[in-house]
mmCIF file of the N, C-alpha and C atoms, coordinates in Angstrom:
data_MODEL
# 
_entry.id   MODEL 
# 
loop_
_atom_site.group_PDB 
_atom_site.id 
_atom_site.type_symbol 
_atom_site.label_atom_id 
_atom_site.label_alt_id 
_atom_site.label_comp_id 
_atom_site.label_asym_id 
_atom_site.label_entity_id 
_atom_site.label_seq_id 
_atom_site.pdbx_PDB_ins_code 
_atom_site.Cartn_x 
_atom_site.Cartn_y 
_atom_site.Cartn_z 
_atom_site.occupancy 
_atom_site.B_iso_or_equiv 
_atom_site.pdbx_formal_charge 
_atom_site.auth_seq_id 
_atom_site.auth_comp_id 
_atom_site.auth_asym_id 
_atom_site.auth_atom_id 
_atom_site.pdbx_PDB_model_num 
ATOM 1   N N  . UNK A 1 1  ? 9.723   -4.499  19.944  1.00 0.00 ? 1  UNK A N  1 
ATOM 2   C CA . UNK A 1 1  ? 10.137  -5.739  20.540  1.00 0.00 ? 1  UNK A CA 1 
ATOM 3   C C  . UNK A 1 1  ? 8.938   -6.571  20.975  1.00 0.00 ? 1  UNK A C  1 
ATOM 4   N N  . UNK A 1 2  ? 7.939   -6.063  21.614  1.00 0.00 ? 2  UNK A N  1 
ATOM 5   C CA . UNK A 1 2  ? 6.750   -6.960  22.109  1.00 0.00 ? 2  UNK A CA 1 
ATOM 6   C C  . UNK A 1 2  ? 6.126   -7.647  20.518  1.00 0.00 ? 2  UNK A C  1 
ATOM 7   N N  . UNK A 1 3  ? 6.109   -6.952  19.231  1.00 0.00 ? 3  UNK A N  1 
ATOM 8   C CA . UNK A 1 3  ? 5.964   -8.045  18.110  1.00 0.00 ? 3  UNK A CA 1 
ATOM 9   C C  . UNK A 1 3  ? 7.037   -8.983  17.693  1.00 0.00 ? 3  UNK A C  1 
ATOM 10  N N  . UNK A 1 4  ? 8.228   -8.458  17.783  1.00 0.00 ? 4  UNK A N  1 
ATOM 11  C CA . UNK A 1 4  ? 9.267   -9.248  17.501  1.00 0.00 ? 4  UNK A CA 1 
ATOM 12  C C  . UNK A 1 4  ? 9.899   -10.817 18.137  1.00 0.00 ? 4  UNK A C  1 
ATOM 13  N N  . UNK A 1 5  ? 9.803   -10.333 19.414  1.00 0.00 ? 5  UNK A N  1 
ATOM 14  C CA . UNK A 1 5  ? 10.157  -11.563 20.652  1.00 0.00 ? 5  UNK A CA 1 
ATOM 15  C C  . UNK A 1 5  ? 9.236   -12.532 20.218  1.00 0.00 ? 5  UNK A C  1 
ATOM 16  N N  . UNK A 1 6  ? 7.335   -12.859 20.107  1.00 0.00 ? 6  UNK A N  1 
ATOM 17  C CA . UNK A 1 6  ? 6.855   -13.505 20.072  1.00 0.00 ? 6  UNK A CA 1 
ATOM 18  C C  . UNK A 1 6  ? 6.917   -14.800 18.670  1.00 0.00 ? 6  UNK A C  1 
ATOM 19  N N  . UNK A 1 7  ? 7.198   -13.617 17.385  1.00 0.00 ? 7  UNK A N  1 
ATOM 20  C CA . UNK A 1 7  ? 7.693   -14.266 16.285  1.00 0.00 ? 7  UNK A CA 1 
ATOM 21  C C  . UNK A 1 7  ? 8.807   -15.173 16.605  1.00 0.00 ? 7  UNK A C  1 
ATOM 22  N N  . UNK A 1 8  ? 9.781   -14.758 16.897  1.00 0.00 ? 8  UNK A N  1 
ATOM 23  C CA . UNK A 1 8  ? 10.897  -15.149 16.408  1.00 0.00 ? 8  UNK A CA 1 
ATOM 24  C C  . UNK A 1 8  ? 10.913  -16.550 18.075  1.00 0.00 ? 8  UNK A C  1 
ATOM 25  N N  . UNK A 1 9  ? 10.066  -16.719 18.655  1.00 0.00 ? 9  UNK A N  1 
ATOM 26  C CA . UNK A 1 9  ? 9.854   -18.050 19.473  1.00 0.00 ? 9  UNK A CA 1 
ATOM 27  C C  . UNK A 1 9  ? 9.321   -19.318 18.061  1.00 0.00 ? 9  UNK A C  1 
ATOM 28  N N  . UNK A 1 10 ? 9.085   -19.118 17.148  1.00 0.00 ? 10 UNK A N  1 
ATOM 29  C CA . UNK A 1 10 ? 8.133   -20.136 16.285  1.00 0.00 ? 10 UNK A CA 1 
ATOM 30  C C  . UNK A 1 10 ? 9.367   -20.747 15.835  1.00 0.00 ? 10 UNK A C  1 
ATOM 31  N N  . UNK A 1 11 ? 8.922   -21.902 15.585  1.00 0.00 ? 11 UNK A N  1 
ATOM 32  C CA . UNK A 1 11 ? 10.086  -23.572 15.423  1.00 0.00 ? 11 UNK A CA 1 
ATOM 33  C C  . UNK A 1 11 ? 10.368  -23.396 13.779  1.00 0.00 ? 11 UNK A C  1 
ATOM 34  N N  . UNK A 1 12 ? 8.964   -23.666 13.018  1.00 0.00 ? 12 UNK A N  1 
ATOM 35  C CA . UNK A 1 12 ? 8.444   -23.682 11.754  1.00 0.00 ? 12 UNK A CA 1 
ATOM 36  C C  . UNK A 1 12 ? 7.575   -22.542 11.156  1.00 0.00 ? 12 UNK A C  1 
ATOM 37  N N  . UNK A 1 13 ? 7.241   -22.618 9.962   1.00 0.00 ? 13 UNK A N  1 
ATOM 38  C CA . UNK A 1 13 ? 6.541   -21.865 9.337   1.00 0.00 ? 13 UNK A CA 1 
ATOM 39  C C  . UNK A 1 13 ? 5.285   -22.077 8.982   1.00 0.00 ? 13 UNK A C  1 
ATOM 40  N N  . UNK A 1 14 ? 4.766   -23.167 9.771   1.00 0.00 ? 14 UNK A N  1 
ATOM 41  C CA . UNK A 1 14 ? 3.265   -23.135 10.174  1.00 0.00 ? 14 UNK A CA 1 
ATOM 42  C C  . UNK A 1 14 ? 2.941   -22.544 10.724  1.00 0.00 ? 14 UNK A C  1 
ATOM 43  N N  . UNK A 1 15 ? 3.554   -22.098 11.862  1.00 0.00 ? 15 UNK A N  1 
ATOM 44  C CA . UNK A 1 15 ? 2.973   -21.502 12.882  1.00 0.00 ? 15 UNK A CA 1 
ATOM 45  C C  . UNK A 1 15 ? 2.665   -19.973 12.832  1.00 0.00 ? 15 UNK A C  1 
ATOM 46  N N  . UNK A 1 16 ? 3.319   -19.417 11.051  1.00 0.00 ? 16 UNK A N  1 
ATOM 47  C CA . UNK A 1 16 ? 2.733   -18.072 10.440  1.00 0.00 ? 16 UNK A CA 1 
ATOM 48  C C  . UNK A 1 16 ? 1.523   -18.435 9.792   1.00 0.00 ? 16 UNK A C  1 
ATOM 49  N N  . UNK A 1 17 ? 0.757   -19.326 9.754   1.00 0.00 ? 17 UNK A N  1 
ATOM 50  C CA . UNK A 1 17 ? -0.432  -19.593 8.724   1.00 0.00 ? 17 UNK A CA 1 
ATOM 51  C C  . UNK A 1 17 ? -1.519  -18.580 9.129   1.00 0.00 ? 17 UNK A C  1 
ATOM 52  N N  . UNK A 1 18 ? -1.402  -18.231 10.282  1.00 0.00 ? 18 UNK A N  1 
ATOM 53  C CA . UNK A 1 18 ? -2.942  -17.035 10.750  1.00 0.00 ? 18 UNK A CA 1 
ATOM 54  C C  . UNK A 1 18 ? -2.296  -15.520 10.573  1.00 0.00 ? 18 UNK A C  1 
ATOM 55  N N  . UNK A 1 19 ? -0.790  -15.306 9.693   1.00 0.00 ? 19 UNK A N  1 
ATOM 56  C CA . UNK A 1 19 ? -0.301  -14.532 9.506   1.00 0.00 ? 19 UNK A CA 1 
ATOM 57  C C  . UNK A 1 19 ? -1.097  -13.793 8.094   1.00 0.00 ? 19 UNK A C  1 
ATOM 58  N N  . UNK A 1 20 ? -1.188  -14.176 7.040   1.00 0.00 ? 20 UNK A N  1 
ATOM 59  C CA . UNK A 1 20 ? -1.698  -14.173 6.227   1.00 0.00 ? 20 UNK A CA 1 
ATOM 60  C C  . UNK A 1 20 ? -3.623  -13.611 6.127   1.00 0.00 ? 20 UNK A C  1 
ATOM 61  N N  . UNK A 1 21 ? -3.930  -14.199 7.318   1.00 0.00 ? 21 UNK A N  1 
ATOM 62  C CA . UNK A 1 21 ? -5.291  -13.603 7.343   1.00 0.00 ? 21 UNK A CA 1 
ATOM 63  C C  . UNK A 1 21 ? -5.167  -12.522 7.771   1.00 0.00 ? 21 UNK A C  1 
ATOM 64  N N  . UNK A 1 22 ? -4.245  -12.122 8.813   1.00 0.00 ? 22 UNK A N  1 
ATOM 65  C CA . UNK A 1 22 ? -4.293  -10.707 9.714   1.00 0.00 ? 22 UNK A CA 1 
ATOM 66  C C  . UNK A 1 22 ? -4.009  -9.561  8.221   1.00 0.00 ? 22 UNK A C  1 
ATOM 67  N N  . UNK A 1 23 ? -3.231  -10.018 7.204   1.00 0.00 ? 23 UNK A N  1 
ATOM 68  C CA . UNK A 1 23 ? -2.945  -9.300  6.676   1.00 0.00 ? 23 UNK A CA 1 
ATOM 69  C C  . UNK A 1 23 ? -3.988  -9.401  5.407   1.00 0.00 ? 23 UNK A C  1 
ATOM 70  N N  . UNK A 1 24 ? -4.539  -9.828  5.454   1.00 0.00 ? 24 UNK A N  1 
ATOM 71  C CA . UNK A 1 24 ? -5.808  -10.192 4.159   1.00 0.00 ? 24 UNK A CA 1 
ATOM 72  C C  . UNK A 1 24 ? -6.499  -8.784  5.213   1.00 0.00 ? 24 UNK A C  1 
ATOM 73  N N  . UNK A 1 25 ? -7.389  -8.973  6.249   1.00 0.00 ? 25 UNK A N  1 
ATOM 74  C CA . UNK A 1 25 ? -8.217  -8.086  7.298   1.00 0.00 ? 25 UNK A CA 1 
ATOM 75  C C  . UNK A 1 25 ? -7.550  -6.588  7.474   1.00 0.00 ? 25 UNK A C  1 
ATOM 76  N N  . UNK A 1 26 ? -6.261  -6.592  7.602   1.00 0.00 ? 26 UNK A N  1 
ATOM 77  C CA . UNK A 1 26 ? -5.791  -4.902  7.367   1.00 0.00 ? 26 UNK A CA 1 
ATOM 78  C C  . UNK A 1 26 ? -5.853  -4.453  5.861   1.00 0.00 ? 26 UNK A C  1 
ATOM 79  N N  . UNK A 1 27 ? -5.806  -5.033  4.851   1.00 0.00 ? 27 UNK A N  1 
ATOM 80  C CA . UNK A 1 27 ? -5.616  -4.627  3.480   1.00 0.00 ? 27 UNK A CA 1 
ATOM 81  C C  . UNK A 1 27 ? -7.527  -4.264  2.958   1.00 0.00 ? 27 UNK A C  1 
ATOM 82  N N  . UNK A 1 28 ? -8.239  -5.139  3.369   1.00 0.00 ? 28 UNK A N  1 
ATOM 83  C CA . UNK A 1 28 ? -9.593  -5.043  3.409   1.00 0.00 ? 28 UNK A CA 1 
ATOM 84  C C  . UNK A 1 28 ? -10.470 -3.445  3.713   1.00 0.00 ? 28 UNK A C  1 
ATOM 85  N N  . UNK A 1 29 ? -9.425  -3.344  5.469   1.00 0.00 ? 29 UNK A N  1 
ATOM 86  C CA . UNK A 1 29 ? -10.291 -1.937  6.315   1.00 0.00 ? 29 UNK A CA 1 
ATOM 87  C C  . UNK A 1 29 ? -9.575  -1.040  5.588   1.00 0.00 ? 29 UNK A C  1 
ATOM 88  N N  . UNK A 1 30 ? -8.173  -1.211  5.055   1.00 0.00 ? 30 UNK A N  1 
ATOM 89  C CA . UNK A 1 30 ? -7.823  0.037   4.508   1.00 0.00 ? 30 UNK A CA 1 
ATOM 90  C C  . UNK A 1 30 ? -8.936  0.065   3.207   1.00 0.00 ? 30 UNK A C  1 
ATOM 91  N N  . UNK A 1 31 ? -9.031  -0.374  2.111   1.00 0.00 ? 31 UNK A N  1 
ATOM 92  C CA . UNK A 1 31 ? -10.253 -0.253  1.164   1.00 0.00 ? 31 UNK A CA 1 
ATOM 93  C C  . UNK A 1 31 ? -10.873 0.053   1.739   1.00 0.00 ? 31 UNK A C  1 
ATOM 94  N N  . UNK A 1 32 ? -11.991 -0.175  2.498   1.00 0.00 ? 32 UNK A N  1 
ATOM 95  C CA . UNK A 1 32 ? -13.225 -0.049  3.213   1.00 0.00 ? 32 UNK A CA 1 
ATOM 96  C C  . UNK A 1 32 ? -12.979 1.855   3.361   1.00 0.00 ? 32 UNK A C  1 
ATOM 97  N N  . UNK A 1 33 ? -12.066 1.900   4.286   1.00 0.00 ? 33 UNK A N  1 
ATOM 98  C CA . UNK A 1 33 ? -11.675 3.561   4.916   1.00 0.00 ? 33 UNK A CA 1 
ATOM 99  C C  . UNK A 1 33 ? -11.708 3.988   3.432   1.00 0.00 ? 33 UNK A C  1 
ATOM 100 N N  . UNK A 1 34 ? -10.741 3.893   2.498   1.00 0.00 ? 34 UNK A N  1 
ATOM 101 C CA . UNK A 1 34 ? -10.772 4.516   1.180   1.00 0.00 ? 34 UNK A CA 1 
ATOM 102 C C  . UNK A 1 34 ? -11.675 5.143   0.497   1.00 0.00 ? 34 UNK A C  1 
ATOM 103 N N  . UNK A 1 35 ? -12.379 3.563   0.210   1.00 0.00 ? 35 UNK A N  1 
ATOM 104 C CA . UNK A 1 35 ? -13.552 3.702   -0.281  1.00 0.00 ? 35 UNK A CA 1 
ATOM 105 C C  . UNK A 1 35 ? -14.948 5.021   0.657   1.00 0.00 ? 35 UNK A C  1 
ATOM 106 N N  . UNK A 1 36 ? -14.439 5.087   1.598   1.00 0.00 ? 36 UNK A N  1 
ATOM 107 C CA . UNK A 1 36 ? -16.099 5.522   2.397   1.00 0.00 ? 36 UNK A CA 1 
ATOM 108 C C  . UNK A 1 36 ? -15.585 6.965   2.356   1.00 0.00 ? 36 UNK A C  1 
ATOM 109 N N  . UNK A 1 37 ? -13.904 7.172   2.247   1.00 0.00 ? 37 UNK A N  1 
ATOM 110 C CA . UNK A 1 37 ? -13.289 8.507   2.582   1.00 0.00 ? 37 UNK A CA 1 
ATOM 111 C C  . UNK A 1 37 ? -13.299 9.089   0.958   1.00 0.00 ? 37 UNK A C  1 
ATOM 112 N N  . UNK A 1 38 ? -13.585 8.574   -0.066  1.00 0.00 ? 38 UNK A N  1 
ATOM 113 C CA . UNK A 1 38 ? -13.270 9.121   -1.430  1.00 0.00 ? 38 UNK A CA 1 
ATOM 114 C C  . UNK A 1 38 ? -14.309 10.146  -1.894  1.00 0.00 ? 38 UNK A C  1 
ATOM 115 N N  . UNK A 1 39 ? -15.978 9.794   -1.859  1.00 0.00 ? 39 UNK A N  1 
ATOM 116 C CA . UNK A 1 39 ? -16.588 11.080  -1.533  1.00 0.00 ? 39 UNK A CA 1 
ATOM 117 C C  . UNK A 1 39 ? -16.331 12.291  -1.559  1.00 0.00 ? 39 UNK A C  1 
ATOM 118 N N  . UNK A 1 40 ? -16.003 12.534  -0.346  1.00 0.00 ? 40 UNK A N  1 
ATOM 119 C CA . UNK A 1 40 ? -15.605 13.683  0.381   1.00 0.00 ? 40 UNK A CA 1 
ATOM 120 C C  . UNK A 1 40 ? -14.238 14.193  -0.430  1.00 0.00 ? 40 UNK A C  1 
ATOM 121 N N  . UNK A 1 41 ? -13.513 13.264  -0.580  1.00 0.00 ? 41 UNK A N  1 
ATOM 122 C CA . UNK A 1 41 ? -12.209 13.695  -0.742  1.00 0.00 ? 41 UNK A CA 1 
ATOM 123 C C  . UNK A 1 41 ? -12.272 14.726  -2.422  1.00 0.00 ? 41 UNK A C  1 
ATOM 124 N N  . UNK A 1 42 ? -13.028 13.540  -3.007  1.00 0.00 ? 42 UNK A N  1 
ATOM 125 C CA . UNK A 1 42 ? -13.312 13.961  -4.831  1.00 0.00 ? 42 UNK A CA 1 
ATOM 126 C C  . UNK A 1 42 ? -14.057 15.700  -4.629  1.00 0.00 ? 42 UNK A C  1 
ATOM 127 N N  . UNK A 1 43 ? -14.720 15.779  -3.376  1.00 0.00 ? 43 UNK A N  1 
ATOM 128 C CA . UNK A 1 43 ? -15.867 16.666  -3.521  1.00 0.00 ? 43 UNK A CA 1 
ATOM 129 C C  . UNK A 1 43 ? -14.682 18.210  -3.217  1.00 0.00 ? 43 UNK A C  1 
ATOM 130 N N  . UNK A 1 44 ? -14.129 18.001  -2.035  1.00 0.00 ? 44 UNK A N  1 
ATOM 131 C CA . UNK A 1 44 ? -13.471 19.056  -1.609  1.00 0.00 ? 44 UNK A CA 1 
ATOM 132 C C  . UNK A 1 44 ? -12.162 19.756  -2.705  1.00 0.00 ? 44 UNK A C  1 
ATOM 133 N N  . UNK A 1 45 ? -11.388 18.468  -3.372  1.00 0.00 ? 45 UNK A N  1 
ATOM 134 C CA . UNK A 1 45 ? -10.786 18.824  -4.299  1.00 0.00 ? 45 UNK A CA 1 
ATOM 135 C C  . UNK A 1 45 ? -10.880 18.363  -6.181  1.00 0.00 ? 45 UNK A C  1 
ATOM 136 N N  . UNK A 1 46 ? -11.864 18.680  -5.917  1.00 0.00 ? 46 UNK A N  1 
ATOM 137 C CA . UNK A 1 46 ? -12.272 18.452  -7.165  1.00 0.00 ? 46 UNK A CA 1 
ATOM 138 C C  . UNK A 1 46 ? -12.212 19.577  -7.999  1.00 0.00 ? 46 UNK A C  1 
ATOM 139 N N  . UNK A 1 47 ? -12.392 21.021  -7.729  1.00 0.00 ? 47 UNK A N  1 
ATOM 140 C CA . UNK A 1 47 ? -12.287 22.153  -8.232  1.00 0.00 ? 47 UNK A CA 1 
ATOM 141 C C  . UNK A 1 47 ? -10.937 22.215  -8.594  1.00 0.00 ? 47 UNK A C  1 
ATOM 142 N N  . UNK A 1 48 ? -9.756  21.553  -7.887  1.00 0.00 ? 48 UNK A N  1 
ATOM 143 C CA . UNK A 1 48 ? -8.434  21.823  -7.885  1.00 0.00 ? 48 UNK A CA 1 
ATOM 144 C C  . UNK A 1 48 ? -7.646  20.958  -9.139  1.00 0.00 ? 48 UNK A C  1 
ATOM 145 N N  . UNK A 1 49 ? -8.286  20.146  -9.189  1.00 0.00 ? 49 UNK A N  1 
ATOM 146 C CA . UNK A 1 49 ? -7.994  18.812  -10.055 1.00 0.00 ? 49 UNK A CA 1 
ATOM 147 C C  . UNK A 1 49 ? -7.617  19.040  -11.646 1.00 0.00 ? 49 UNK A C  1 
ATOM 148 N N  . UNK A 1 50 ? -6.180  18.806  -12.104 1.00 0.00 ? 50 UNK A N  1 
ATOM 149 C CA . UNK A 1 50 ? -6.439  18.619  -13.329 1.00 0.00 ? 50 UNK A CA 1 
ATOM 150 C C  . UNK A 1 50 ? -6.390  17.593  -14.026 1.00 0.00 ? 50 UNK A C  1 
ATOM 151 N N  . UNK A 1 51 ? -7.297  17.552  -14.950 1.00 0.00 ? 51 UNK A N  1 
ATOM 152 C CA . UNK A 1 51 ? -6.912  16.162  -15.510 1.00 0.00 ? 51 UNK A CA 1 
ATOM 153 C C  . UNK A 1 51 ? -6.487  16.366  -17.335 1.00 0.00 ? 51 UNK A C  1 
ATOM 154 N N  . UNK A 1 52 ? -5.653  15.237  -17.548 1.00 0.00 ? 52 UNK A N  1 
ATOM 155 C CA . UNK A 1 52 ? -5.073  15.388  -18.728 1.00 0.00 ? 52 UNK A CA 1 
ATOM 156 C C  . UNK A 1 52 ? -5.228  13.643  -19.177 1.00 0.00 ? 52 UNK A C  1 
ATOM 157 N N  . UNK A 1 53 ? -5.211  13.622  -20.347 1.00 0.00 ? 53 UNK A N  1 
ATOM 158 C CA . UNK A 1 53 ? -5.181  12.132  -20.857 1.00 0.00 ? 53 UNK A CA 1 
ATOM 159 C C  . UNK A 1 53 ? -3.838  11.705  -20.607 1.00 0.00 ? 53 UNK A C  1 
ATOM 160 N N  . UNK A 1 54 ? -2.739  12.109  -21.018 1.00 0.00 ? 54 UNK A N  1 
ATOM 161 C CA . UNK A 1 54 ? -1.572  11.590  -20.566 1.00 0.00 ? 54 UNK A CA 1 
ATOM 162 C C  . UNK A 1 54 ? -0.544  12.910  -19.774 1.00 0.00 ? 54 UNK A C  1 
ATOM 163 N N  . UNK A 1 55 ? 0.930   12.464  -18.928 1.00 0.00 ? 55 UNK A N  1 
ATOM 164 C CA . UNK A 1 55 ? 1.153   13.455  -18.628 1.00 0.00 ? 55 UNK A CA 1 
ATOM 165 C C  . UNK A 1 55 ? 2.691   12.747  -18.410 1.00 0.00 ? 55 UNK A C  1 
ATOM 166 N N  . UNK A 1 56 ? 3.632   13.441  -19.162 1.00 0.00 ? 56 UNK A N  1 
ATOM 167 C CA . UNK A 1 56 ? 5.198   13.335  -18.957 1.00 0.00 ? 56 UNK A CA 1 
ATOM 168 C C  . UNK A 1 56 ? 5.937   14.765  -18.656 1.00 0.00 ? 56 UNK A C  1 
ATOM 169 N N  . UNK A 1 57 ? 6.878   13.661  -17.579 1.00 0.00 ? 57 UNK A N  1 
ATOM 170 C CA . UNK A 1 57 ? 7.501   14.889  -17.224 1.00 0.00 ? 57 UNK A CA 1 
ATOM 171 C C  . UNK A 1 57 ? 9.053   13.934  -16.833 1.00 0.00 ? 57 UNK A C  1 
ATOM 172 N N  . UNK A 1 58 ? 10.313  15.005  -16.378 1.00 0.00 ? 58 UNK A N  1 
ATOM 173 C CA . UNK A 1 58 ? 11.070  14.237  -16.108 1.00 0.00 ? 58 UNK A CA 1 
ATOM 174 C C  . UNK A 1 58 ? 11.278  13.399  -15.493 1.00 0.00 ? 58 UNK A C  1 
ATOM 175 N N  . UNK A 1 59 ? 10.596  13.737  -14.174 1.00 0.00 ? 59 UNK A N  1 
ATOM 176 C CA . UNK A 1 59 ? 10.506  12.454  -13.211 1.00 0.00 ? 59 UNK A CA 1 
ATOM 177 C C  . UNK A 1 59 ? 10.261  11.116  -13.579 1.00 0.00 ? 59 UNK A C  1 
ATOM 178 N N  . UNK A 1 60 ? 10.003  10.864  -14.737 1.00 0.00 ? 60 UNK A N  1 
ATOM 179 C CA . UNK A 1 60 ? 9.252   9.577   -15.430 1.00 0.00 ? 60 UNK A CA 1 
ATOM 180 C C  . UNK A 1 60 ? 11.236  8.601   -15.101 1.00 0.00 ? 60 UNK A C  1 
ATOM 181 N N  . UNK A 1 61 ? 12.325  9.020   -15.527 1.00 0.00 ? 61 UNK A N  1 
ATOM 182 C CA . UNK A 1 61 ? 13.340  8.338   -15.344 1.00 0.00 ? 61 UNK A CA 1 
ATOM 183 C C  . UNK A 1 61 ? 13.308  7.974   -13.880 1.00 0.00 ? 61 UNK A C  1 
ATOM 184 N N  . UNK A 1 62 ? 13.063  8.903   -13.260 1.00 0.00 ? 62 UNK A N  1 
ATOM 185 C CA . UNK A 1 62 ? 13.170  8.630   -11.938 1.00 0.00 ? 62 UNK A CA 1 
ATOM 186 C C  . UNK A 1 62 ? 12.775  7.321   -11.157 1.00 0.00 ? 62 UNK A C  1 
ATOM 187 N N  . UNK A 1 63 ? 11.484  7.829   -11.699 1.00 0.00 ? 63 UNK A N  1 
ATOM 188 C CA . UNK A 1 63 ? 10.626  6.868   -10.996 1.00 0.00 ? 63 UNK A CA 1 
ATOM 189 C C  . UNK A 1 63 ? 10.904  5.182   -11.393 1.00 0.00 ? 63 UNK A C  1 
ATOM 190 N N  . UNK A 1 64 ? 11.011  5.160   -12.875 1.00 0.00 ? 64 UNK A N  1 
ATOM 191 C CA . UNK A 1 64 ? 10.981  4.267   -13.480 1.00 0.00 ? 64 UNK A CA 1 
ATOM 192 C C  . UNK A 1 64 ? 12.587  3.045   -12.578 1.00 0.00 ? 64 UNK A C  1 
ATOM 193 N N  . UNK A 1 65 ? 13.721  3.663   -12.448 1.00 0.00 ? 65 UNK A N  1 
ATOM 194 C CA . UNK A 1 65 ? 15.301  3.738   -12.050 1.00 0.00 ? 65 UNK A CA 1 
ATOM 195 C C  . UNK A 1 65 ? 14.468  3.069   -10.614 1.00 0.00 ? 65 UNK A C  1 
ATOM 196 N N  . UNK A 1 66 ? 13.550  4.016   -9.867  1.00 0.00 ? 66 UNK A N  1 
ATOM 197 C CA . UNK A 1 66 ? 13.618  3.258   -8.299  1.00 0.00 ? 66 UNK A CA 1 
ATOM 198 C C  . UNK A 1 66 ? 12.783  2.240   -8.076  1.00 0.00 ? 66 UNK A C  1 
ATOM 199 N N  . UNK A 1 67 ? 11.923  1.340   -9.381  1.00 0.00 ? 67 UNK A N  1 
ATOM 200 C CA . UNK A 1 67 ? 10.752  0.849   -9.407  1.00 0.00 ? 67 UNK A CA 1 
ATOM 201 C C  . UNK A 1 67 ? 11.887  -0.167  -9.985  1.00 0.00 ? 67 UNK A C  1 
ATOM 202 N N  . UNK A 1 68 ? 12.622  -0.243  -11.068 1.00 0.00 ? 68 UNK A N  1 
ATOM 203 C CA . UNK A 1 68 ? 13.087  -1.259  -11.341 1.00 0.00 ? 68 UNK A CA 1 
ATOM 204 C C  . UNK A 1 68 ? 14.260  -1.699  -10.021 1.00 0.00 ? 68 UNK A C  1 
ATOM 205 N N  . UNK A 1 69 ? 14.933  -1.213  -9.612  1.00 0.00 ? 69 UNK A N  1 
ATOM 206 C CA . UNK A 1 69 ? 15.593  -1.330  -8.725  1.00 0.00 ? 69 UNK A CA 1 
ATOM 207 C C  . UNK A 1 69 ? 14.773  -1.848  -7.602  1.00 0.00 ? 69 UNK A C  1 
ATOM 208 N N  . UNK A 1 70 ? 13.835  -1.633  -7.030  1.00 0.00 ? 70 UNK A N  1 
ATOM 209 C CA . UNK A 1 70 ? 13.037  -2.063  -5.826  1.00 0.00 ? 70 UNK A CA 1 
ATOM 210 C C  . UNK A 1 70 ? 12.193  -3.626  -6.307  1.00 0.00 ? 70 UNK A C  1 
ATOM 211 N N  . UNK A 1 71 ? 12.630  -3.938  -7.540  1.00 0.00 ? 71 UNK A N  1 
ATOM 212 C CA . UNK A 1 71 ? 12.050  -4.967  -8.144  1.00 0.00 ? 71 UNK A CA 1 
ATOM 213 C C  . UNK A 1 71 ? 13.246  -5.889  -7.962  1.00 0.00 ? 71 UNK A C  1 
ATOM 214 N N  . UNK A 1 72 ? 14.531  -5.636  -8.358  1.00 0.00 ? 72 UNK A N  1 
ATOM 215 C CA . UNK A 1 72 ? 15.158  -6.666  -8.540  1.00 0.00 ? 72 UNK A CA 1 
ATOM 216 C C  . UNK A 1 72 ? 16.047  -6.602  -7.186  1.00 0.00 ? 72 UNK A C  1 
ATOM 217 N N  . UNK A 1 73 ? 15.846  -6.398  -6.423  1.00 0.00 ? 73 UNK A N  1 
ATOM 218 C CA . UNK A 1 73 ? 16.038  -6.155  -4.538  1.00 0.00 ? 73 UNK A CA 1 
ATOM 219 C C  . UNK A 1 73 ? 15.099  -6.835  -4.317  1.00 0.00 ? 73 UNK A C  1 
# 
């Protein structure tokens, strides 16, 4: 509620224009964290890792069913 109440006081939709940067600045630090955390991450499981050029399995309907659906929602 303390984010909600303050929004929902705005007249127009100018008054979201510094909305857009806040969310440019969280999408940024998450990269940033990613990026500085991948290192480590590649290093520790990297022994574990398989890699294949391609890889099907059933889930492929699955996924595909909740991706189109979350698209046209």
């Amino acid at each position: 509620m303390i984010l909600l109440i303050p929004l929902s006081l705005k007249r127009d939709m100018s008054a979201f224009r510094y909305v857009s940067m806040a969310s440019i600045a969280s999408l940024v630090y998450t990269a940033v964290v990613l990026i500085l955390e991948l290192p480590e991450y590649y290093k520790h499981y990297s022994e574990t890792a398989v890699s294949k050029a391609a890889y099907i399995d059933l889930n492929l309907f699955t996924g595909c069913a909740m991706t189109f659906y979350s698209y046209t929602c």
